[in-house]
C-alpha positions in Angstrom: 25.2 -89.1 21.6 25.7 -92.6 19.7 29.0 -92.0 17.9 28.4 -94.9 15.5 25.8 -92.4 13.6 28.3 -89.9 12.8 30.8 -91.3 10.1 33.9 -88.9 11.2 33.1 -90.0 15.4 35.6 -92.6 16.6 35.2 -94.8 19.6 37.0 -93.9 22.7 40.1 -96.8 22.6 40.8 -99.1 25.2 44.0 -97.2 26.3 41.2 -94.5 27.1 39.7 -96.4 29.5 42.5 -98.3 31.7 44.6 -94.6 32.2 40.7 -93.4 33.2 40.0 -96.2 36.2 43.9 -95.3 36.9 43.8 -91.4 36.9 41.1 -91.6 38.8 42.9 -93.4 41.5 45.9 -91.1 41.3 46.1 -87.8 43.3 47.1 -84.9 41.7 50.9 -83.2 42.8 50.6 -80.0 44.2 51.8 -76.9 42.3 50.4 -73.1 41.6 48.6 -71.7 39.1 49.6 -71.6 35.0 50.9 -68.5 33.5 54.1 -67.9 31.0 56.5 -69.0 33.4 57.6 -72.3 33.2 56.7 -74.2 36.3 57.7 -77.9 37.7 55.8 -79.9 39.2 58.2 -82.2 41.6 57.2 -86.3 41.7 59.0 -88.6 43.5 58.9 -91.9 42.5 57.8 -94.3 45.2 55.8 -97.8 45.9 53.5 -98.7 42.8 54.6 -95.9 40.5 57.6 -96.2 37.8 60.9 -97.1 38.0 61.5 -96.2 34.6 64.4 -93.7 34.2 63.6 -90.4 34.9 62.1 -87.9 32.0 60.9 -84.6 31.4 57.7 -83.5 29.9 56.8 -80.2 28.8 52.6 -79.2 28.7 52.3 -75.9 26.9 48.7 -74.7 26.4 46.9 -71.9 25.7 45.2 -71.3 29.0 44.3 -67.6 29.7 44.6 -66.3 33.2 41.8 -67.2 35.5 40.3 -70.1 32.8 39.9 -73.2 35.3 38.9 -75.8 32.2 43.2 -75.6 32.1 43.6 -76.4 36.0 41.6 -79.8 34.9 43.8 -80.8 32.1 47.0 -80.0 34.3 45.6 -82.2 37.2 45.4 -84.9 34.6 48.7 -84.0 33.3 50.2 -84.1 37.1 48.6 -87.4 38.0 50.1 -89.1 34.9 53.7 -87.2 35.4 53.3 -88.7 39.4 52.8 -92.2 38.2 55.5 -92.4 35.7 58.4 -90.8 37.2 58.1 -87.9 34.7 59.2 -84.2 36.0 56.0 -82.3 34.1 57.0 -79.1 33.2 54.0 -76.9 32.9 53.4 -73.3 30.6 50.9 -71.5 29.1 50.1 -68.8 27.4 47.1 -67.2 25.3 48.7 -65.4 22.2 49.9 -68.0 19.9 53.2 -66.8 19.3 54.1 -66.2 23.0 52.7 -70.0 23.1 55.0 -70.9 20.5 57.9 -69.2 22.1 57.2 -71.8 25.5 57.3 -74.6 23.5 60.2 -73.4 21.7 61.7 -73.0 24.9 60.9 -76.4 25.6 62.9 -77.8 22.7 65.9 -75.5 24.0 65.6 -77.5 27.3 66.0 -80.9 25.5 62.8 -81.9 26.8 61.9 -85.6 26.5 58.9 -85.2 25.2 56.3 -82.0 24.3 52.4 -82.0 24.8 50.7 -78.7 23.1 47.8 -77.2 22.1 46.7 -76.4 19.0 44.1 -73.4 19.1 46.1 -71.7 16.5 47.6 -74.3 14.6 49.9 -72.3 11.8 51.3 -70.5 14.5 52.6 -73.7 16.1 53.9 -75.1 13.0 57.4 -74.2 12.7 58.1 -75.0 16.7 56.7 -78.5 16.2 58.6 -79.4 13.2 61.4 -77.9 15.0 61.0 -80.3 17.9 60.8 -83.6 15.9 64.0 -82.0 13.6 65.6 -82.6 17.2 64.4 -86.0 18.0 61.9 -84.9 20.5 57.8 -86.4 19.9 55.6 -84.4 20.2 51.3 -85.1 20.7 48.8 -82.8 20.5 45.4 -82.4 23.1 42.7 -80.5 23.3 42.7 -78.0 20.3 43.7 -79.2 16.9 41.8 -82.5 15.7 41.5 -81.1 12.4 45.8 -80.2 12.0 47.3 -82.3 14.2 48.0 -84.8 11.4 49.2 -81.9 9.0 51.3 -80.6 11.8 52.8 -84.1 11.9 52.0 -84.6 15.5 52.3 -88.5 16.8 49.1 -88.4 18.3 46.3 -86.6 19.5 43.7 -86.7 22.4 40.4 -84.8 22.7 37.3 -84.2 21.0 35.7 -83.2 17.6 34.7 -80.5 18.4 32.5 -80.4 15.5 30.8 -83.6 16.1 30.1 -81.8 19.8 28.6 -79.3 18.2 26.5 -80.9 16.2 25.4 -82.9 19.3 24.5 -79.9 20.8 22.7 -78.2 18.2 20.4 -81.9 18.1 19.5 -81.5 22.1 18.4 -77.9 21.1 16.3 -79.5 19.3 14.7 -81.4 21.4 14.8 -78.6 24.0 12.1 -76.9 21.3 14.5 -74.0 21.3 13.6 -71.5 18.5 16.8 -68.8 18.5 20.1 -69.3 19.7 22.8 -66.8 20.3 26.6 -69.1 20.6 29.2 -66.9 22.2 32.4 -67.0 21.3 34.9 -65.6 23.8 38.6 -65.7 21.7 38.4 -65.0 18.0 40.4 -66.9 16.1 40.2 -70.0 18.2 39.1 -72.7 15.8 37.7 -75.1 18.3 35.2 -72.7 19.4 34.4 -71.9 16.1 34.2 -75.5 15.2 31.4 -75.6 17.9 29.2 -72.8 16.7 29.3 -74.0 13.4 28.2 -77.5 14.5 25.7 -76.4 16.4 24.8 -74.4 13.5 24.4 -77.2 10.9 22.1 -79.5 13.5 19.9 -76.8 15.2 16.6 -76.4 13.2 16.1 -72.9 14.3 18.1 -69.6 14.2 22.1 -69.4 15.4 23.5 -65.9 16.0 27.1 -65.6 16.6 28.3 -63.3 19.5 31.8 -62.6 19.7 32.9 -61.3 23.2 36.7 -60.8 25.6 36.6 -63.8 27.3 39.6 -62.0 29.3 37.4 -59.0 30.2 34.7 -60.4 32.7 32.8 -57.5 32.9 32.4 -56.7 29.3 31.4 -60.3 28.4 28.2 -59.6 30.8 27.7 -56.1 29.3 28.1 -57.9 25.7 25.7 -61.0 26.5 23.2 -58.7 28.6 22.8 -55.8 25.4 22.2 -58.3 22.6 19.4 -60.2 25.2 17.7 -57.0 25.9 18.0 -56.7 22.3 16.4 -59.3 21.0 14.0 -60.8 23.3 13.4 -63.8 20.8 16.5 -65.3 22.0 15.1 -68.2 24.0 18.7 -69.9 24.6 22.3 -69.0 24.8 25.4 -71.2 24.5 28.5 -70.5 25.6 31.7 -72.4 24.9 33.5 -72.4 28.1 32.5 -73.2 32.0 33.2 -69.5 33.4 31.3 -67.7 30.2 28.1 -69.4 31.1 28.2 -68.3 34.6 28.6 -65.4 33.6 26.0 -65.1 31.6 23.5 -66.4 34.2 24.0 -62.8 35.5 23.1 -61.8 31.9 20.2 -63.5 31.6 19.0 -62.1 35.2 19.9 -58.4 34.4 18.3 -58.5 30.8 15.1 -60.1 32.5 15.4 -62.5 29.9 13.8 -66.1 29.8 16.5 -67.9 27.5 17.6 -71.0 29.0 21.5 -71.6 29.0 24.1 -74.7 27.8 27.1 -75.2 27.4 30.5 -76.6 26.9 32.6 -78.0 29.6 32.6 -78.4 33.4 34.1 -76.9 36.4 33.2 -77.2 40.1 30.5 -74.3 40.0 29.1 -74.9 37.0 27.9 -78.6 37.8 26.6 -76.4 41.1 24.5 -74.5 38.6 23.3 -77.6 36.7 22.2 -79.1 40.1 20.4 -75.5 40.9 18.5 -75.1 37.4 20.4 -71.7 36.2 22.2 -74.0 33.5 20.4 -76.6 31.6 22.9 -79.1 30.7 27.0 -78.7 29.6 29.3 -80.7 27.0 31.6 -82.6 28.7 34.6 -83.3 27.0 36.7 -84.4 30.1 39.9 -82.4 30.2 41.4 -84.8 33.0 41.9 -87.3 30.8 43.1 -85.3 28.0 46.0 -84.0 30.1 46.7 -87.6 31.4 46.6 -89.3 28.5 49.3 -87.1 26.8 51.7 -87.4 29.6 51.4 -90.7 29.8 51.5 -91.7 25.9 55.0 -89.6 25.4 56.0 -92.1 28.9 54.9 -95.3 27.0 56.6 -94.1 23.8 59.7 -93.5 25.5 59.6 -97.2 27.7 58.1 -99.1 24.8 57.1 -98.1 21.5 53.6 -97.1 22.2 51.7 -94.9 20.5 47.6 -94.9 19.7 45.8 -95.4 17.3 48.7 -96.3 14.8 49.1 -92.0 14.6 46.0 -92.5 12.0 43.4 -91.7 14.8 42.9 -89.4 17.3 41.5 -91.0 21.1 38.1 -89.0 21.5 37.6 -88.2 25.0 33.9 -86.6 24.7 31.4 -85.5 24.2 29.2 -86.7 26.9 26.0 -84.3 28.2 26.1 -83.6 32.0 22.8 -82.4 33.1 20.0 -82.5 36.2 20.0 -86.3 35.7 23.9 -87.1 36.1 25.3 -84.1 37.5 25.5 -85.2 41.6 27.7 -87.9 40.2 29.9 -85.6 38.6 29.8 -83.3 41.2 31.7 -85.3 42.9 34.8 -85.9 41.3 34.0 -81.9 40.3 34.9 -81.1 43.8 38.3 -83.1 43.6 39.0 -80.9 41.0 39.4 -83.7 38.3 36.0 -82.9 36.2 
């Protein structure tokens, strides 16, 4: 999509693309899965990384159990923590007040610095003004474009989600899709509502809204696969995360429905099913580099005063379109893990 037609789309910044060539030469540390428990990822510094004195980061998402997108960002996050001399300590969880009790956590810690979501922004307010009433900055990825300015964050990396949408809903278009049913898997979640209703104000035809439990895997197919046998007018459905549409590939199969599938974001199977023709194309909004460029702007802050953008603009990492045409490329770093 050409950014420069939309008046609220920003360019990527150049601070996007020198931490991208050097994430990408960066392995990831090691460490296990997400979950409420706080987790630390151990880096020693070592030839060609920082000798900047040693500071601790705290990443608290909203990632709910078994949602891969989040094992991307924390890569991202890692790499940048390995480079810097940062100790990255990692939590997550999906109810926004258990999420602002981690980050609140974090403040207790004396944390150096605090990256966070913002999939429930209100519920995140008092913790962040909390953490800057202590000295600590804090920047915002992923979730909360439109509040991370209200929220007084520093800065912000990630993508309109919106403007994605709206992306979306004009490659529908020229798809010749007809009806659309957009899934929503967490209600309340105003990124993926910011979607549907993008692709809702581009998309010439009909959008239906479906809400499903994106934590219940067998009830999302059940869900998906009852409104298809429903309505067999439905000639596409878009999903808002990598594992919903894969899921719904079953959906599509069981119903005995023709509707094509998109989506947003990427993991390792899902660029599989690009390659194999079950998924037409995905929204990349490259979660690598969202979790690496937090890290590493609350490092630069610390060391020298950076920060992007002035704090007036956010650093847009997507949306780019992955499909049958660019997805063995992809698929490659997909299989590191890192898209």
């Amino acid at each position: 999509m050409d950014r420069s037609a939309h008046p609220r789309s920003r360019r990527i910044t150049p601070l996007v693309a020198v931490a991208a060539a050097a994430a990408l030469t960066l392995a990831g540390c090691s460490s296990s899965s997400g979950g409420k428990k706080s987790e630390e990822s151990t880096n020693n510094a070592s030839a060609g990384k920082a000798t900047t004195a040693r500071m601790t980061v705290a990443l608290v998402t909203h990632q709910a159990p078994g949602d891969t997108f989040w094992d991307i960002v924390r890569k991202g996050a890692e790499a940048a923590a390995a480079k810097d001399n940062v100790k990255l300590v990692y939590s997550a969880d999906p109810n926004a007040g258990n999420q602002a009790n981690l980050v609140q956590n974090a403040i207790d810690q004396k944390v150096d610095g605090i990256a966070v979501t913002l999939a429930k922004p209100d519920a995140l307010k008092s913790v962040v003004s909390a953490a800057k009433g202590v000295g600590i900055p804090v920047v915002g990825l992923n979730s909360g474009l439109s509040d991370w300015k209200r929220l007084g964050l520093m800065e912000f990396f990630g993508q309109d989600e919106t403007v994605a949408g709206e992306a979306l809903g004009n490659r529908l278009n020229t798809e010749g899709a007809k009806k659309v049913v957009c899934v929503i898997q967490e209600q309340g979640n105003i990124g993926l509502t910011q979607r549907c209703d993008g692709v809702k104000k581009t998309f010439s035809g009909t959008t239906e809204t479906l809400y499903v439990n994106g934590a219940d895997a067998p009830s999302v197919k059940s869900t998906i696969t009852a409104k298809l046998k429903q309505d067999g007018a439905i000639d596409h459905v878009v999903t808002l995360g990598a594992p919903i549409a894969l899921i719904a590939v079953d959906s599509v199969s069981d119903a005995g429905s023709k509707a094509k599938i998109a989506t947003f974001d990427l993991n390792k199977d899902l660029t599989g099913a690009i390659s194999k023709g079950s998924i037409e194309f995905a929204v990349d909004q490259q979660p690598y580099l969202q979790g690496y460029l937090a890290i590493d702007s609350l490092w630069l802050y610390k060391n020298n005063g950076n920060y992007s953008g002035g704090g007036e603009q956010p650093v847009l990492t997507g949306p780019a379109f992955v499909d049958r045409s660019n997805v063995d490329v992809v698929a490659q770093f997909a299989a590191k893990g890192t898209r």
